[in-house]
Each structure stands twice: as C-alpha cells, then as structure tokens.
C-alpha positions as CSV (number, residue, x, y, z in Angstrom):
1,X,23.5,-12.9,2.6
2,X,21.1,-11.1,0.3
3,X,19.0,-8.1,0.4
4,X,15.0,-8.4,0.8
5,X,12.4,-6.0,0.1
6,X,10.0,-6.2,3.4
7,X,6.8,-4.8,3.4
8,X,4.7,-4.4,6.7
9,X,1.3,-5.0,6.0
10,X,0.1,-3.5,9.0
11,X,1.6,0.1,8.1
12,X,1.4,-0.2,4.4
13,X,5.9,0.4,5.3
14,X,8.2,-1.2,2.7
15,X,11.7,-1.2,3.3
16,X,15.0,-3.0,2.1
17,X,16.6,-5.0,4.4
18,X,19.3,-8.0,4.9
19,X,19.0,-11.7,5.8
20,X,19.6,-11.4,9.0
21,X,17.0,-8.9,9.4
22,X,14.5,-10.4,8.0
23,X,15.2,-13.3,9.8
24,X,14.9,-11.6,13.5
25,X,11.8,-9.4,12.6
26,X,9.8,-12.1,10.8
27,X,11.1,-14.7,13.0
28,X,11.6,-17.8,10.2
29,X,14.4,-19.2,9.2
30,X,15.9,-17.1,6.2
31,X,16.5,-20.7,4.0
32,X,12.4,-20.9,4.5
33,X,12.1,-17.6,3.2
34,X,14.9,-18.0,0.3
35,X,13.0,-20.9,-0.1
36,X,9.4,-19.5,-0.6
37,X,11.1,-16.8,-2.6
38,X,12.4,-19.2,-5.1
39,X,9.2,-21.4,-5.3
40,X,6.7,-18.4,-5.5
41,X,8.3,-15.1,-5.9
42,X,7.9,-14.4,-2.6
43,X,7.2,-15.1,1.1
44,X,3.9,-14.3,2.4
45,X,2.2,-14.4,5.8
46,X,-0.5,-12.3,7.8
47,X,2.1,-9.3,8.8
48,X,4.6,-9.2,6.2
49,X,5.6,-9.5,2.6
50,X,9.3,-10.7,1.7
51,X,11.0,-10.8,-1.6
C-alpha cells in the first residue's frame, strides 16, 4: 500500500497518509484514486486533494 499526500480543502490541512486511509476518509476506492493519480497526477474532488 502506498503513502498519499491528502490535502483538505476545507481547512487548507495537508497531511501524509496510507491507502487505507485515504480510502475511509475520502470514501473511493484506493485503485480509483491510484488510478487518477497515474492518469493526471493526482485525484481531485470538491473536499480533497490526493497525490
């Protein structure tokens, strides 16, 4: 399992986290997000920031 920066775009908070972390708080699967992260650089939605 990796380790992901998260940033909270509600509190401006970035922290670094593992998979299964992300996965919990942000609620998508972490492949999606491994995905994204691969594709884009990143993984984006309203509330958070993932890479």
């Amino acid at each position: 399992m990796g380790i992901y920066w998260v940033l909270d775009r509600t509190t401006g908070e970035e922290i670094l986290v593992d998979g299964d972390t992300v996965a919990r708080v942000i609620r998508v699967e972490i492949s999606y997000i491994d995905w994204c992260i691969e594709t884009d650089g990143r993984f984006e939605n309203g509330k958070w920031r993932v890479r």
